[in-house]
C-alpha positions as a printed Julia matrix, in Angstrom:
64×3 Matrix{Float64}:
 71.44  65.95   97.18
 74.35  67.48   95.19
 74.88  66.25   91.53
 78.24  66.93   90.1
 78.85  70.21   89.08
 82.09  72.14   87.36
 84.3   73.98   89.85
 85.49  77.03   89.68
 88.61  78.77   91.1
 88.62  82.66   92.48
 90.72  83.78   89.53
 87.62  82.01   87.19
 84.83  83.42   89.42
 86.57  87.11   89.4
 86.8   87.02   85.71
 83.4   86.12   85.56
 81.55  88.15   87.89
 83.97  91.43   87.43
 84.48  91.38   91.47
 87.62  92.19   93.79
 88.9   89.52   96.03
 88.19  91.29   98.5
 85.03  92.12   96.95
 83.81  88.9    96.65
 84.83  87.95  100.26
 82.66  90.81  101.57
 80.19  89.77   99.69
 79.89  86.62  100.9
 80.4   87.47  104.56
 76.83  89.63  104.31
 75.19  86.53  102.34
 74.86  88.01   99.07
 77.25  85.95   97.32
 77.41  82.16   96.79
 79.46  80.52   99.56
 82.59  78.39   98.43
 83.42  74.72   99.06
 86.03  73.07  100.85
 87.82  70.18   99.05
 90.92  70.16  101.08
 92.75  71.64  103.8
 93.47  75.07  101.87
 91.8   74.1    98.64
 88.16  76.23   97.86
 86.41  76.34   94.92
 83.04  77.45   93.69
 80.32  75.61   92.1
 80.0   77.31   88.43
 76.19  77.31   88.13
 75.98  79.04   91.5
 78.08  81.84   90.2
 76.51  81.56   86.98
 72.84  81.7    89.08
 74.31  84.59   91.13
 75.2   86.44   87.46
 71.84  86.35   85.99
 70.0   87.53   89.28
 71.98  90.36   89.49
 71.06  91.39   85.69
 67.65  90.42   85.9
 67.41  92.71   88.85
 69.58  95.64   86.96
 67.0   95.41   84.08
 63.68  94.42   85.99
């Protein structure tokens, strides 16, 4: 079941994560990167605690 969640757009999720477009997109094709949500017709967004998730496994991993 999904509970509300903030949204975020790609500008929001480069900034956050440091990642290319393009980058991201690749990333997500392979299935290492969260996968974005449909809310219209050409409107995709990102849930922000999936990116944020995403984030701290990568550091974790960096510094594990």
């Amino acid at each position: 079941m999904f509970t509300f969640s903030q949204f975020l757009r790609l500008p929001q999720v480069k900034e956050l994560t440091c990642l290319s477009k393009s980058s991201i997109y690749r990333l997500m094709e392979q299935g290492d990167f969260p996968k974005q949500v449909a809310l219209g017709a050409r409107s995709v967004v990102w849930v922000r605690a999936d990116i944020e998730d995403w984030c701290a496994q990568k550091v974790n991993a960096a510094l594990g």
